[in-house]
C-alpha positions in Angstrom: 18.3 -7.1 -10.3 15.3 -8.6 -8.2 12.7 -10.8 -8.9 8.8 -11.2 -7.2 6.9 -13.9 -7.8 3.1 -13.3 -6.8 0.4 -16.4 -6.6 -2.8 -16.2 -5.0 -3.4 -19.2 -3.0 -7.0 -20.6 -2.9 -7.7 -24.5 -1.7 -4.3 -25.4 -3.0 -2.9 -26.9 0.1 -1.3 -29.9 -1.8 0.2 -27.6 -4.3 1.9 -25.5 -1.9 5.3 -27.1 -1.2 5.8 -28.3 -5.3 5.6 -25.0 -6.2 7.7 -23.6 -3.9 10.6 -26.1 -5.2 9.6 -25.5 -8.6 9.9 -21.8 -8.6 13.2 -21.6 -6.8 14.7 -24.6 -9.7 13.0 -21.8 -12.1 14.1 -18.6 -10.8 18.2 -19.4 -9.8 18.5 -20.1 -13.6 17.9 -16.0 -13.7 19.0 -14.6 -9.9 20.1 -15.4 -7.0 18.2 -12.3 -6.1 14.2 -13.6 -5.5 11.1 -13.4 -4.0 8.4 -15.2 -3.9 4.8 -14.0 -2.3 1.9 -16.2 -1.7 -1.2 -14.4 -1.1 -3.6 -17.0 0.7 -7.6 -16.2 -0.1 -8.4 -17.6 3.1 -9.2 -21.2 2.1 -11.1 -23.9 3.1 -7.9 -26.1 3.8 -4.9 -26.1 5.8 -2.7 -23.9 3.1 -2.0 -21.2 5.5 0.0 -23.8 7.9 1.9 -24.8 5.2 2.9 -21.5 3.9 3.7 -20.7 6.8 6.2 -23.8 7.3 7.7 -23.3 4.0 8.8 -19.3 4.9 10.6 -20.7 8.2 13.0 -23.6 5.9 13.2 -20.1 3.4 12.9 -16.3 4.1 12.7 -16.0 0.5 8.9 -17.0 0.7 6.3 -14.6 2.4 2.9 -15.1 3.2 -0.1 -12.9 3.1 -3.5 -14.5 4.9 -6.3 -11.8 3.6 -9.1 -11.7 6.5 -11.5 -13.0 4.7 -12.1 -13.9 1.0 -11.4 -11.4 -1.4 -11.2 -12.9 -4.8 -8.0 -14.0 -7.0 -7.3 -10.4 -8.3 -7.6 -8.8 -4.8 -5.3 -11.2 -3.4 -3.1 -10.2 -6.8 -3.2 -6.4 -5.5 -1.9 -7.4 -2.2 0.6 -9.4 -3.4 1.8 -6.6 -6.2 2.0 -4.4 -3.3 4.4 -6.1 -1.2 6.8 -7.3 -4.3 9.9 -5.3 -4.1 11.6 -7.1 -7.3 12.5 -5.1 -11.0 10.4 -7.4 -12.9 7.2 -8.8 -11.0 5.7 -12.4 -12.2 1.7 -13.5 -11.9 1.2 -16.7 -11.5 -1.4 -19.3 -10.5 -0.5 -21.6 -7.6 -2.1 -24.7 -8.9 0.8 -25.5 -11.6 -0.9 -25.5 -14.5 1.2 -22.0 -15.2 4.5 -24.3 -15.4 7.8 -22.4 -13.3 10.0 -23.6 -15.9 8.1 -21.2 -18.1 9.5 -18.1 -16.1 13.4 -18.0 -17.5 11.9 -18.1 -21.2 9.0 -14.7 -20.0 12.0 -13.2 -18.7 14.4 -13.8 -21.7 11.7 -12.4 -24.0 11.3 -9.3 -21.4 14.4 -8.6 -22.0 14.1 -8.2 -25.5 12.6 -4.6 -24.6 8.7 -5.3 -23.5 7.0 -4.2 -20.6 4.8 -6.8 -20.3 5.2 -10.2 -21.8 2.4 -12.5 -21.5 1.9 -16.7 -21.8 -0.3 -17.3 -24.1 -1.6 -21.1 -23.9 -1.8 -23.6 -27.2 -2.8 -25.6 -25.6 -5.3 -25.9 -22.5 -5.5 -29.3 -20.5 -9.3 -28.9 -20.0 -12.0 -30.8 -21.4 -14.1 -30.1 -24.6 -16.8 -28.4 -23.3 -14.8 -26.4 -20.7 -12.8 -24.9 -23.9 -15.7 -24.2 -25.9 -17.7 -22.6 -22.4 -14.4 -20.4 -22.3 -14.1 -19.3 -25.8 -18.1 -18.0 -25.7 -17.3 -16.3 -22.6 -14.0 -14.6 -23.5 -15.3 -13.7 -26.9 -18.7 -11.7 -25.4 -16.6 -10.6 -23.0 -14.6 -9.3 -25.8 -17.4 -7.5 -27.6 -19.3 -6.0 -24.5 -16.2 -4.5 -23.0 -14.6 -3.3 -25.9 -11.2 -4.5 -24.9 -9.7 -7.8 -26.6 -9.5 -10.7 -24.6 -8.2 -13.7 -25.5 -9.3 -17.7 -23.8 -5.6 -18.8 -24.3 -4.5 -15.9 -21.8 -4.4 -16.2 -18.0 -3.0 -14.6 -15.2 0.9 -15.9 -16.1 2.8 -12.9 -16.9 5.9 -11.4 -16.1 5.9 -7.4 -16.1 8.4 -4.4 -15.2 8.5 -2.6 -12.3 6.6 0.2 -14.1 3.9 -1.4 -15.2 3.7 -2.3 -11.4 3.3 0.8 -10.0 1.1 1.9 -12.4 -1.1 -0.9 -12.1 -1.0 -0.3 -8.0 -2.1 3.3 -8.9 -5.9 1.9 -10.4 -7.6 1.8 -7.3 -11.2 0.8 -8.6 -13.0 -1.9 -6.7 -13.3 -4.7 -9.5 -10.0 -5.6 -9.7 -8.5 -7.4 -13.4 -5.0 -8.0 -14.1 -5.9 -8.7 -17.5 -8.1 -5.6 -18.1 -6.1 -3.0 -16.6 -2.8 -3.4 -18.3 -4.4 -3.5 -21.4 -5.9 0.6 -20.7 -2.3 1.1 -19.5 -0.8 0.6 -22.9 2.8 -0.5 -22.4 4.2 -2.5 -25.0 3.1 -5.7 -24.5 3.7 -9.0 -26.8 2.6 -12.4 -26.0 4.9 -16.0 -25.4 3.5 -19.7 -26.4 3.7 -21.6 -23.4 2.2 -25.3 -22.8 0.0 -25.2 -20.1 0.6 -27.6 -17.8 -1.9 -30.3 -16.1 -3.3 -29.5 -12.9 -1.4 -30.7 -10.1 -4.0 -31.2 -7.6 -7.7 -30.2 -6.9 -10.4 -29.1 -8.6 -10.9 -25.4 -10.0 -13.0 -22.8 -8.1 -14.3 -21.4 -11.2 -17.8 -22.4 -11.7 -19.9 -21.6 -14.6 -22.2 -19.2 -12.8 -18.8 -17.5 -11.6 -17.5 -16.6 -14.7 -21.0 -15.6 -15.8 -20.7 -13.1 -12.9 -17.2 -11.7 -13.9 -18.7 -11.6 -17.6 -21.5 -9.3 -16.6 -19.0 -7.7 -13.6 -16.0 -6.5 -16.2 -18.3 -5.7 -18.8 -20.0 -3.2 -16.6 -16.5 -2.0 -14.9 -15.3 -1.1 -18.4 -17.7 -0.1 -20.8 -21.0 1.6 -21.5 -22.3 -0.8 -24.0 -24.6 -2.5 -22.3 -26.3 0.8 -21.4 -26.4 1.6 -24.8 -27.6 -1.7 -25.8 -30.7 -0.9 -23.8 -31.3 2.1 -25.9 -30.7 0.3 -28.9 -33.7 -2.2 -28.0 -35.6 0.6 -26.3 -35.5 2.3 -30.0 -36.5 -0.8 -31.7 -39.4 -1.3 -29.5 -40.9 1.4 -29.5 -40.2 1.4 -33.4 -42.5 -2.0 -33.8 -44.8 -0.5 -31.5 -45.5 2.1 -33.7 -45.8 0.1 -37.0 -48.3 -2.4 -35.1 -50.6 0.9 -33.7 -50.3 2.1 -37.6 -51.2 -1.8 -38.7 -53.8 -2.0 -36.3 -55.5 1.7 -37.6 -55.6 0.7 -41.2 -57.6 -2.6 -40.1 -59.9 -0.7 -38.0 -60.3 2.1 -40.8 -60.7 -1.0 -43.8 -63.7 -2.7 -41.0 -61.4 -5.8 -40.4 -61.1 -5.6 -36.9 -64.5 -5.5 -35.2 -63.6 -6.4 -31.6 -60.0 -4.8 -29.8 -58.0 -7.4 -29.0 -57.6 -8.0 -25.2 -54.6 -10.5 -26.1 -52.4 -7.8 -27.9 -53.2 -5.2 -25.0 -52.0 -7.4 -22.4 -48.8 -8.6 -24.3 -48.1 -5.0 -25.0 -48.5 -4.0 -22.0 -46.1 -6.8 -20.2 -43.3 -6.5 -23.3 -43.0 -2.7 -22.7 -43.0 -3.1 -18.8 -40.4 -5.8 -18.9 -38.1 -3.5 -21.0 -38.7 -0.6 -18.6 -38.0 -2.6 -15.0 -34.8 -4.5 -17.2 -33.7 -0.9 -18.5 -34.2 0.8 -14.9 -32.2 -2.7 -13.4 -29.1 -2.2 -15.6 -29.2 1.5 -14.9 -29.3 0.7 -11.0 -26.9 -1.6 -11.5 -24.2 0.8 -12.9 -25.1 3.5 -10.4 -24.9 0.4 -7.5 -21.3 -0.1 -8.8 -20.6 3.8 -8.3 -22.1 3.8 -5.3 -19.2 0.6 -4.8 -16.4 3.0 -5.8 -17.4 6.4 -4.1 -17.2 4.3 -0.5 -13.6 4.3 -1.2 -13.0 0.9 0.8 -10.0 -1.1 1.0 -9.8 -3.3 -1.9 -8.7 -5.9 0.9 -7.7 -6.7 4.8 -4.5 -8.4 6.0 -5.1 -10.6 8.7 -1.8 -12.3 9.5 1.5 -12.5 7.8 4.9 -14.6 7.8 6.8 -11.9 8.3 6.9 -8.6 10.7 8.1 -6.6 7.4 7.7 -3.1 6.8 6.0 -3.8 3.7 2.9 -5.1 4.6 2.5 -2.7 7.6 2.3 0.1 4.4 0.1 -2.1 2.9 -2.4 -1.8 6.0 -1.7 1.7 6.0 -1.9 2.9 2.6 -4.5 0.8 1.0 -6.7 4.2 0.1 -3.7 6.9 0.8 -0.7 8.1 -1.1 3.1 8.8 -0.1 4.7 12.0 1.4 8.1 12.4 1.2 9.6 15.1 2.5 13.2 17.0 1.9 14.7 19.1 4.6 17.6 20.7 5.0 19.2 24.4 5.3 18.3 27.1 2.8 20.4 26.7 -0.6 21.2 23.1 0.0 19.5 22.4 -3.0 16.1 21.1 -1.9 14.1 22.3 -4.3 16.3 21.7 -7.4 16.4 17.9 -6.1 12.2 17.8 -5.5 11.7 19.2 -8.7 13.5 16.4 -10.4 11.6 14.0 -8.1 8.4 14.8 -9.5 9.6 14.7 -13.2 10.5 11.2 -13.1 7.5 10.3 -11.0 5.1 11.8 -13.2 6.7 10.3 -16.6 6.0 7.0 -14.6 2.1 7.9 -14.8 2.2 8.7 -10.8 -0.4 11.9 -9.7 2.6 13.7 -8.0 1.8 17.2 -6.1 5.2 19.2 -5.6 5.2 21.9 -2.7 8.2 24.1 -1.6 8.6 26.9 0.5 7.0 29.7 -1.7 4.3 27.8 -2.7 3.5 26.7 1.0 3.9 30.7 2.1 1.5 31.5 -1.1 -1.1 28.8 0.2 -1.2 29.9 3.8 -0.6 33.9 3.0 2.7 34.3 5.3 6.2 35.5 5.0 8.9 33.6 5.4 9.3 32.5 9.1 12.1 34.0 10.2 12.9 34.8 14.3 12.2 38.3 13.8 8.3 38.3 12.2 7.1 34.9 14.0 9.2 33.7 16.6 9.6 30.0 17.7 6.3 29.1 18.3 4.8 31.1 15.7 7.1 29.2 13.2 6.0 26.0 14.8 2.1 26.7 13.7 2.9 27.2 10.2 5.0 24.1 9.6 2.3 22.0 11.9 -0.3 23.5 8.7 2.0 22.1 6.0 1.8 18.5 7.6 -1.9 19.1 7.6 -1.9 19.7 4.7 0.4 17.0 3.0 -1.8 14.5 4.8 -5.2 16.1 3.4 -3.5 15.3 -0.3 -2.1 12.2 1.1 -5.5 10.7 2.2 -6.8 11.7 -1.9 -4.2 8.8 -2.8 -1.7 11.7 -4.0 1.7 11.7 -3.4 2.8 14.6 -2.0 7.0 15.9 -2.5 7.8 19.0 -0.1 10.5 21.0 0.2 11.6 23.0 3.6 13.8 24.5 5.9 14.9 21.7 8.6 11.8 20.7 10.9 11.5 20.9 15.0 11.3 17.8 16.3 7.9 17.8 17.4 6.8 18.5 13.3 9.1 15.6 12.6 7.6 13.6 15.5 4.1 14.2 13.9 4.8 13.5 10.5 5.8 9.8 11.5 2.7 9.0 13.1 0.3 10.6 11.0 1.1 10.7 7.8 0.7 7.6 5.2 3.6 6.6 3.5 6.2 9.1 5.0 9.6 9.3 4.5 12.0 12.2 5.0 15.6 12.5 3.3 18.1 15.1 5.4 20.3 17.0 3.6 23.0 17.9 5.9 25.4 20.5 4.7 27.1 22.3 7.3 25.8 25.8 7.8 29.5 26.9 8.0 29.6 25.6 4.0 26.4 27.6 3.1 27.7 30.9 4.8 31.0 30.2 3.1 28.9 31.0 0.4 27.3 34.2 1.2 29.0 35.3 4.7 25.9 37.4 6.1 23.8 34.4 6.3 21.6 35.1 3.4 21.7 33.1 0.0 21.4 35.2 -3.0 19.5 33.4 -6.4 18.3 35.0 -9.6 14.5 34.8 -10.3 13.8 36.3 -13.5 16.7 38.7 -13.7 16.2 39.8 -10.0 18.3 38.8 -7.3 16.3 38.1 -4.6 17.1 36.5 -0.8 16.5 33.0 0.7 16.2 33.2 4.4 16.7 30.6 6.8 20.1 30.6 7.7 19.6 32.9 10.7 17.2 30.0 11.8 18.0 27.4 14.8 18.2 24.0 13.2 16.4 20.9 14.6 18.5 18.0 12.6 16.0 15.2 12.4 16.6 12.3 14.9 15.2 9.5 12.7 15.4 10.9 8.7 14.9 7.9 6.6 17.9 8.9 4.6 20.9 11.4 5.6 22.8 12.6 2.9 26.2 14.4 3.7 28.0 17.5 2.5 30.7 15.4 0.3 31.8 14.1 -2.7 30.4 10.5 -1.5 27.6 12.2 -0.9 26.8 14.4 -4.1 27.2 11.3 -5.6 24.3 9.4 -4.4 22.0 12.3 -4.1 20.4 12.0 -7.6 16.4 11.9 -7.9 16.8 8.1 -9.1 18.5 6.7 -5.9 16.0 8.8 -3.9 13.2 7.6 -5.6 14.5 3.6 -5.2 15.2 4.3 -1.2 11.3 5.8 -1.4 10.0 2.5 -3.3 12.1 0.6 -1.1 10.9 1.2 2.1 6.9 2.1 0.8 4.3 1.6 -0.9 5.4 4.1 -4.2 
């Protein structure tokens, strides 16, 4: 059992090295087993240097230095995609989310909740900081439709599942808080004291959070749009019960001269509610314009460590995962991508499946054996799956195919151009398979039909670098279950 601990890291250079020793005290109470990533916003100070120093005294501590500044929940993506652990904590790096906290989160997690969340009695802020907080959290509240709560941070601890499911929201305004909550996984809620802050000064103005206010409630509801029509409505209904006021005093000889006052302030009321209507509108279609440019949510400039993890994160910010099965004809492919997708799509993941009929029904061809296509021939129409696994790919879908063992140029291709790739082998000997069925062909029942599987007449290319090789034996068969697939995937990508 592994555990991640994510912090973004803004202008906290003097908090750096406490909270490093803090969080190791913290976490050994738990596992040996941690990690903990600091995702530096590219501050002002000299943070980076020392996160850099403190992953040299300890490869347990990675580094992320974004390119440029991203925002805390940016930096919160990039570190969620590099965490590798079974439960995943968010944290501040300023301390007032204390470590010591973290064995008590976990403890309750373990109580069966996906999310558990610390939930502050009290805040070490001033007066008016509270009261500014509780104003904004409670319009935030009732313009967004989603409850939010000023005692709650970022300080949670949450399951591998909830993980990968919060990795699959790819919209541009990123918020921790926000998203989990639309995920719905049972969630309860810990009283932690928050702690003092160890060292600097928060970078959350009040004209900040007025811009998050306005920027969430947009992101995740329509009510503002429909608050405009609400006032549109009771405009125009005042307008009319003035022009029917203003009849009946001309009619009755009241009103002798038209008032130039009323005209004017008419005229500016209703054309400050049209530009303010016409504003909002453009500002929701400016914020689909945002998401249809499908940029990456981030850029990684540097990191403390060459891992494989964060070159998928470079690689995979807008793209999805193929992975690929190959082997001979009736080792079992099929039966094992099949199972792949199941528990994929029960963990809320947009999962395409593809095997070899579907592919032959997609392109309109027979199966490629020597005698209709030849070698080359055969080549073609495997080089058109890989196209087309990395045209689903690029949608942020991840792909699981099925087929026949690949040449080594397909296999070659694959590496380098599609995002996320990885390729299990499963090598049972062709001598097993024709033990089975002695003229080469496999035999299988499709609704009451027996019907033949070719590809054993076939010259194999065994892949020279498959991610994972899986042998004909009873070692083997044991390990080959969709689950340990599935962790070898998430181990080595971005799943």
């Amino acid at each position: 059992m592994k555990i991640s601990v994510v912090s973004p890291v803004y202008n906290a250079e003097k908090c750096i090295a406490e909270l490093c020793h803090r969080l190791k005290f913290a976490l050994l109470k738990i596992t040996e087993d941690f990690e903990i990533i600091l995702v530096e916003d590219r501050s002002l100070d000299n943070g980076w240097a020392l996160i850099q120093n403190e992953s040299r005294k300890d490869s347990r501590v990675h580094g992320i230095r974004l390119a440029k500044n991203f925002g805390q929940h940016r930096a919160i993506t990039a570190g969620l995609e590099l965490a590798r652990g079974d439960w995943v904590i968010v944290m501040d790096c300023d301390l007032q989310d204390p470590p010591e906290a973290i064995p008590l989160l976990y403890a309750k997690a373990c109580e069966g909740y996906e999310v558990v969340v610390a939930q502050f009695d009290e805040r070490a802020e001033s007066t008016i900081r509270q009261k500014v907080s509780q104003i904004f959290w409670r319009g935030l509240t009732w313009l967004a439709g989603i409850s939010f709560d000023h005692r709650i941070g970022n300080f949670r601890i949450m399951s591998r599942r909830v993980v990968v499911n919060f990795l699959s929201y790819r919209e541009q305004l990123r918020f921790l808080g926000g998203i989990t909550s639309l995920m719905g996984f049972t969630t309860t809620f810990l009283s932690v004291k928050r702690s003092e802050r160890f060292a600097g000064k928060t970078s959350y103005t009040f004209k900040k959070l007025l811009n998050s206010a306005i920027e969430i409630a947009v992101a995740y509801s329509d009510k503002p749009l429909r608050l405009s029509v609400f006032f549109g409505l009771a405009i125009s209904g005042l307008a009319i019960i003035t022009g029917l006021i203003i009849v009946m005093l001309s009619l009755s000889g009241r009103i002798e001269i038209s008032g130039w006052a009323s005209v004017m302030v008419s005229i500016y009321l209703l054309c400050g509610l049209i530009i303010a209507n016409l504003g909002l509108m453009g500002y929701y279609i400016g914020k689909i314009f945002d998401e249809t440019k499908r940029r990456p949510l981030y850029v990684v400039e540097s990191t403390t460590h060459d891992c494989l993890g964060v070159q998928n994160i470079l690689c995979t910010q807008m793209a999805g995962s193929v992975l690929w099965i190959t082997g001979l004809s009736g080792a079992g492919k099929s039966t094992l991508a099949h199972e792949v997708v199941r528990c994929l799509r029960a963990e809320g993941k947009y999962v395409v499946m593809l095997d070899g009929d579907d592919l032959r029904a997609i392109f309109g061809t027979d199966a490629p054996n020597i005698e209709n296509y030849g070698r080359e021939g055969r080549l073609a129409i495997a080089i058109k799956y890989s196209h087309l696994c990395r045209l689903l790919a690029s949608q942020g879908v991840t792909v699981v195919i099925a087929t026949i063992s690949l040449f080594h140029e397909v296999h070659d291709w694959n590496r380098a151009n599609l995002p996320g790739y990885f390729e299990v082998y499963l090598k049972v000997p062709l001598e097993e398979l024709r033990r089975r069925d002695s003229k080469g062909i496999y035999q299988r029942f499709d609704a009451g039909e027996i019907t033949y599987v070719a590809g054993l007449d076939l010259p194999i290319d065994e892949p020279k670098s498959a991610d994972w090789v899986v042998e004909f034996s009873q070692e083997g068969s044991v390990l080959l279950t969709a689950e340990n697939l599935i962790k070898k995937f998430r181990d080595k990508k971005v799943l």
